[in-house]
N, C-alpha and C positions, 0 to 999 in steps of 0.2 A: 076553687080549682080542685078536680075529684083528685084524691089520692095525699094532698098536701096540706097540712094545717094552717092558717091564720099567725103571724108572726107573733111570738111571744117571749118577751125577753127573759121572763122566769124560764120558760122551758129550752130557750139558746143558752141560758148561762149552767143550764144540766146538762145537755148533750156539751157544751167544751167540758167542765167537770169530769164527766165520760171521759173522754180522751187525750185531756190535758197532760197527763202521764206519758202519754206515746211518744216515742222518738220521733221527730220532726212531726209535731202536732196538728200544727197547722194546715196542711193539705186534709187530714182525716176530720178535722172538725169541720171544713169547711164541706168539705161532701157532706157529712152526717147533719150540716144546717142547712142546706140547699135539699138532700135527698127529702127531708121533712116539711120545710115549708117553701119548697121549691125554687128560692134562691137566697141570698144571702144579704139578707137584710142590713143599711146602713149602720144600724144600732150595736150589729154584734162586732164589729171592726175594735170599739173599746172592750168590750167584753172580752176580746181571743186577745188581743194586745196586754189588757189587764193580765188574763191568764196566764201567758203564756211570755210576763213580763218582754216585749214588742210593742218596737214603737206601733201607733197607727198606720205609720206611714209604709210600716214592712207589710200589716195588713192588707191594707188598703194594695200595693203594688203585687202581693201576691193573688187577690181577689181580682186584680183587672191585666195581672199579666195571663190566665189564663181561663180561654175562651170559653169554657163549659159553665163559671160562675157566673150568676147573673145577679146582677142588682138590683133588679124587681121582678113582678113575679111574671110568667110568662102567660104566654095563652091558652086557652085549654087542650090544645092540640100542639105539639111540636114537631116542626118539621127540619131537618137537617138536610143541605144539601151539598154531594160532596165536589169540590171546587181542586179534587187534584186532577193530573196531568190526564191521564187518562179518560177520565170525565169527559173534559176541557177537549179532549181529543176526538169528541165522537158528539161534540155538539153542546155540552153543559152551557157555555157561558152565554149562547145565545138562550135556551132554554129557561137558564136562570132568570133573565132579563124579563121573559116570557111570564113568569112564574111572579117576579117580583113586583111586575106591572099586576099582575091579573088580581091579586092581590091587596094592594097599594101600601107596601112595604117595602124600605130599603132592610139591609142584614139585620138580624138582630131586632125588625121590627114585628108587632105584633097588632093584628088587623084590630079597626077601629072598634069591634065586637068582641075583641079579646079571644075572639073563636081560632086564631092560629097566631103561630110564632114561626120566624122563618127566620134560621140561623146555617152559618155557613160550617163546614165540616172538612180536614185535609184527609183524604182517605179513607173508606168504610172496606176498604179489602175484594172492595166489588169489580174489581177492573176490567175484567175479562167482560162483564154485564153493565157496562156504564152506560148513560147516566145513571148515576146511584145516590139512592136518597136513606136516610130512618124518619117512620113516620111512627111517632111517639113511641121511637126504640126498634119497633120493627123493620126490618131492610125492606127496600124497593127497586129491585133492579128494572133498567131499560126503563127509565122514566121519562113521560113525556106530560106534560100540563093536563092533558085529560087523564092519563090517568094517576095523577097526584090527585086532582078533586076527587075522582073514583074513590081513592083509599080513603081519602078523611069521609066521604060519605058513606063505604060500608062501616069503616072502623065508630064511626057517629050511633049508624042505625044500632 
């Protein structure tokens, strides 16, 4: 995956090290092991627990209470799409359905070729332009299924 490294628990057990010091640690390591090896591998749950004397289990609930931490690694593409009211209001959830057929992924799923991830989002601040997606970060307003493929195919080439 371009941008991410190979899981390695020598280099997760440095970056918490890094941060372990921080007031309420845990959030900031867990970005800085996802920002790195793009999500937060099962092995570092003891590691931040170890460190940051936490059970596993505080780990483990803080890693899956929220949505941006992934537990393996995504696809090479990331696509967010956002499922608030607004959205919702000018067509999203059929869209979505659209989207997640064309695909063959439910939320969170990531295509048989590992070429896309397609995770759900409350809000990208787009409302006035909805449907609104980020397509590996970049916003997309007024989105419709062709032109989600459009994006991953310039952003590809």
């Amino acid at each position: 995956m371009p941008g991410h490294e190979p899981w390695d628990a020598a280099r997760a057990a440095g970056i918490i090290a890094e941060h372990a010091q921080l007031e309420g640690a845990t959030l900031p390591i867990l970005h800085a092991l996802q920002e790195r090896f793009g999500y937060v591998d099962q092995g570092a749950v003891a590691l931040i627990a170890d460190a940051l004397n936490l059970s596993k289990a505080e780990v483990h609930g803080c890693i899956t209470f929220y949505h941006d931490f992934r537990a393996e690694p995504a696809g090479r593409r990331v696509v967010k799409l956002c499922r608030a009211e607004a959205c919702q209001a000018v067509g999203a959830d059929a869209l979505h359905a659209e989207i997640l057929g064309r695909y063959g992924v439910g939320w969170h799923g990531t295509t048989a070729d590992g070429a896309v991830t397609i995770e759900p989002v409350f809000c990208l601040g787009l409302c006035a332009c909805g449907p609104a997606a980020l397509v590996d970060g970049a916003p997309v307003a007024r989105l419709d299924a062709e032109g989600l493929a459009a994006a991953l195919t310039e952003e590809a080439a």
